[in-house]
N, C-alpha and C positions, 0 to 999 in steps of 0.2 A: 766661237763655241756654239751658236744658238745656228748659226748656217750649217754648222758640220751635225747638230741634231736632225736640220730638216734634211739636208741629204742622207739622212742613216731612216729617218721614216720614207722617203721616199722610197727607196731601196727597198727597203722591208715592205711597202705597199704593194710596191711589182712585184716580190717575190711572191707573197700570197696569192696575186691573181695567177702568177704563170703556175703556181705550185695548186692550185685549183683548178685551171684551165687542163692540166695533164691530168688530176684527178677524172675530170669528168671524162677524158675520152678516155683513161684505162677504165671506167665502166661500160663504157659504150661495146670497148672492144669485148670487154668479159661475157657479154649480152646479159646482163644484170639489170635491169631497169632504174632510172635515175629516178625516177618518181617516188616519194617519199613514203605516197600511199598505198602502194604494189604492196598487196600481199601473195606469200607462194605458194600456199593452199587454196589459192580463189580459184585457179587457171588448170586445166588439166594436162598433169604430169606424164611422158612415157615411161619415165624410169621409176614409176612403180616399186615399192617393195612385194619382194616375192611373200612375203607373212601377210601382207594386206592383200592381196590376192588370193589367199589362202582362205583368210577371215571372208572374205564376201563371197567365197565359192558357199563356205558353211551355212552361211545367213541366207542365202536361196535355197538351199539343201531343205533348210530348215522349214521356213516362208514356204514351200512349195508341199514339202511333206507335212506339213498341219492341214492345207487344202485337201490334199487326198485322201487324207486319213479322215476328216470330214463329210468327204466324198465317198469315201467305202462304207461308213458305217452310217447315214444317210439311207443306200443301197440297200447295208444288209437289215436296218430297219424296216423298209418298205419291204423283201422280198421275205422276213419272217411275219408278217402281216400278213402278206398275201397267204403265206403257206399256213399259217393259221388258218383261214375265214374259206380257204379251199378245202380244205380237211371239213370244218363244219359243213360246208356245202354237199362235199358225197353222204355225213354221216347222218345231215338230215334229209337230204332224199331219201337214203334208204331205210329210215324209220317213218316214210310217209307225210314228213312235216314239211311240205311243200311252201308253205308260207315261210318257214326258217329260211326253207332253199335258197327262196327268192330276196331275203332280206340281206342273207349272207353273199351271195352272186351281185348284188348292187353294189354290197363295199366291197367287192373285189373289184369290179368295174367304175369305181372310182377312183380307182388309181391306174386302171389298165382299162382302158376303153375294150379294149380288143381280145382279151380275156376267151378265149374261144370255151373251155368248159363252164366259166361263168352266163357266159351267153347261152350255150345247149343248156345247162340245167334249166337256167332261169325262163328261157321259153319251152322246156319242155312242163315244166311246175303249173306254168301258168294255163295250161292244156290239161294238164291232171287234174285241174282244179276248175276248168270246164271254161275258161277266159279264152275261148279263141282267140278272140281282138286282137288280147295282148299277144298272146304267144305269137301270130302273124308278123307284129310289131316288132317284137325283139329276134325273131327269124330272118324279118326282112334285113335289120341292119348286123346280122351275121353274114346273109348273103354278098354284102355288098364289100366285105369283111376277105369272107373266104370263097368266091365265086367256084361253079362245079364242084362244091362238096356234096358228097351226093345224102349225107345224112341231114345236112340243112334245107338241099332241096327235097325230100321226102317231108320234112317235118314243115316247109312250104306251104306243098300240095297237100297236105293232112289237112290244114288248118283251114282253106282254103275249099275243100270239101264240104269241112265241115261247119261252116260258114254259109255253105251253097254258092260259092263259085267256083262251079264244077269246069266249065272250061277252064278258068286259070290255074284250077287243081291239075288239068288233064296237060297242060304246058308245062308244068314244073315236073310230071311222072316222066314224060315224053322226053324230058330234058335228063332225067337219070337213068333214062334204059337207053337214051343217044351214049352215054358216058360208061351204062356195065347192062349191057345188054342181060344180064342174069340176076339183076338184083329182084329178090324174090318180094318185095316189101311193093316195089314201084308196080311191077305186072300186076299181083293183087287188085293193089290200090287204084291203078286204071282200071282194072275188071270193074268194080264196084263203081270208079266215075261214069264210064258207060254205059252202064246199067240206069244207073242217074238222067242220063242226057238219053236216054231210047236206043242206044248204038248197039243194037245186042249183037249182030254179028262181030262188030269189033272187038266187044265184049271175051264173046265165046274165044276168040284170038290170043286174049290173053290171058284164060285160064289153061285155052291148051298148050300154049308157051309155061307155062306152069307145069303142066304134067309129064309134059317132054323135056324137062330139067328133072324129074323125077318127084316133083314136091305134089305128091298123091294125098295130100290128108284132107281131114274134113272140112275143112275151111274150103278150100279148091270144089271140090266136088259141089258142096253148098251153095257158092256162089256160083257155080255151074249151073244147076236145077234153078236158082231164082233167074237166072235168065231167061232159059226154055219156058220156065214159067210164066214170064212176061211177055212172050212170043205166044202164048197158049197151046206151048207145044208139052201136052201133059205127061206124055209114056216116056219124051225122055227127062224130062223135068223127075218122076218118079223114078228111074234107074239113077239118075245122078244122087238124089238124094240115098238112098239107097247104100249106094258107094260110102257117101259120104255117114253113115249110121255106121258102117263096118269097119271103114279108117282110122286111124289114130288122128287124133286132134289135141289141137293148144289148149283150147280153151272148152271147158264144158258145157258152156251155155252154144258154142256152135251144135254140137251131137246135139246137144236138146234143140234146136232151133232147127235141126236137119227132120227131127220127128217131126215135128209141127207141121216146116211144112211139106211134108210127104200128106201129109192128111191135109192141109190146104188144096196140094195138087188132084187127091184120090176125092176130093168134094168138090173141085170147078170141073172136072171134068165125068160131073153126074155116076160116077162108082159110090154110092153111098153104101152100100153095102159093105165094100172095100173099106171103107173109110171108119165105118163101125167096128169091122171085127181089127183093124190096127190101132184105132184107137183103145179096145178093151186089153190088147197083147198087149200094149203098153202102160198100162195105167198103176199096174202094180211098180214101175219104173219110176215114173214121173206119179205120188202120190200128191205130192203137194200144188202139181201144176193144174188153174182152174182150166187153161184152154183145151 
């Protein structure tokens, strides 16, 4: 009995291993992993459910569309900012508050370097307000900005002028009449550089470049007769001014600056008598003026 127990545990021992030994290689075959610790969410799966694919489409949708939406209203903060403090900008140039000008064109260019009407106002303000320096300053890094614009370079050579450096004034004119041969601001303004540096013939060149585009007013003529003037050439120094008393003009202080010096001219060149009876035609004209 006790031998026929050990051969029945016997029996039953090998059944278990062979009955284990088949277990493990139907995992093997199944490709199941025999390791105990294999878990099947660790390892990535191809056969995906199509709903979990669906879910992570949405959670990027989402994740991406809170950035932009960030991103857009970010933008339209900064560009209702800008359009704020630009509106202040035309509405206090045009009420003469040049200093607002300039405060408000700074915070515009503090978020936009490059701001081209913050840059014009802001160096034209500082020019209104008699700061060549500056206005030079914030010209120059317009120019560097917007090369051949030819109202940046006129507001150059203005500054530049008016400063007394009349050659670099006459390089930055010479630079906008290379670019519009008819720009009525640059010819002037060289006339007047010219006149500055002794060049009066060149001078004279570019008032009658002026007259032969038709722009006859008093300004032209004016600046005409100060040439001849400085040539001591008096009789036509006198018909120009002349011209220029009969013209229409911009500005009123040129017609009055054209009488003056008609009577400068009619007194260097020893007419005193001339110079008397123009001055008394005019005097009921000019009551308030002592010269």
């Amino acid at each position: 009995m006790l031998g026929k127990n050990k051969v029945q545990k016997n029996f039953k021992k090998e059944m278990k291993a062979i009955e284990k030994e088949i277990l493990k290689k139907s995992q093997n075959n199944s490709g199941e992993p025999s390791n105990s610790f294999f878990n099947n969410d660790f390892y990535y799966q191809r056969d995906r459910s199509f709903g979990n694919k669906i879910k992570k489409f949405f959670n990027f949708l989402f994740s991406y569309g809170v950035i932009i939406f960030i991103a857009i209203f970010i933008i339209y903060c900064i560009f209702v900012s800008l359009t704020d403090y630009t509106d202040k900008i035309y509405s206090s140039f045009e009420n003469e508050n040049y200093e607002d000008t300039i405060k408000y064109s700074e915070k515009v260019l503090k978020n936009n370097s490059s701001h081209y009407d913050a840059l014009a106002y802001k160096g034209v303000s500082h020019r209104l307000l008699g700061d060549f320096q500056k206005s030079l300053e914030v010209f120059q890094i317009a120019n560097e900005l917007y090369p051949n614009d030819t109202y940046i370079l006129n507001e150059l050579a203005y500054c530049n002028y008016s400063l007394g450096y009349y050659y670099m004034a006459l390089e930055y004119y010479n630079q906008v009449i290379k670019i519009d041969s008819s720009n009525i601001e640059a010819l002037y303004w060289k006339g007047y550089t010219l006149l500055e540096l002794a060049e009066y013939d060149k001078a004279i060149e570019s008032t009658d470049a002026l007259l032969k585009l038709g722009y006859k007013d008093a300004e032209v003529y004016n600046l005409k007769g100060l040439v001849f003037l400085n040539q001591n050439k008096y009789t036509a120094a006198i018909e120009s001014f002349d011209k220029a008393i009969k013209s229409d003009y911009e500005e009123y202080e040129t017609y009055e600056n054209a009488h003056l010096n008609k009577i400068y001219a009619l007194f260097s060149q020893n007419d005193l008598q001339g110079c008397i009876e123009f001055c008394e035609s005019i005097q009921k004209e000019f009551p308030n003026n002592s010269d």
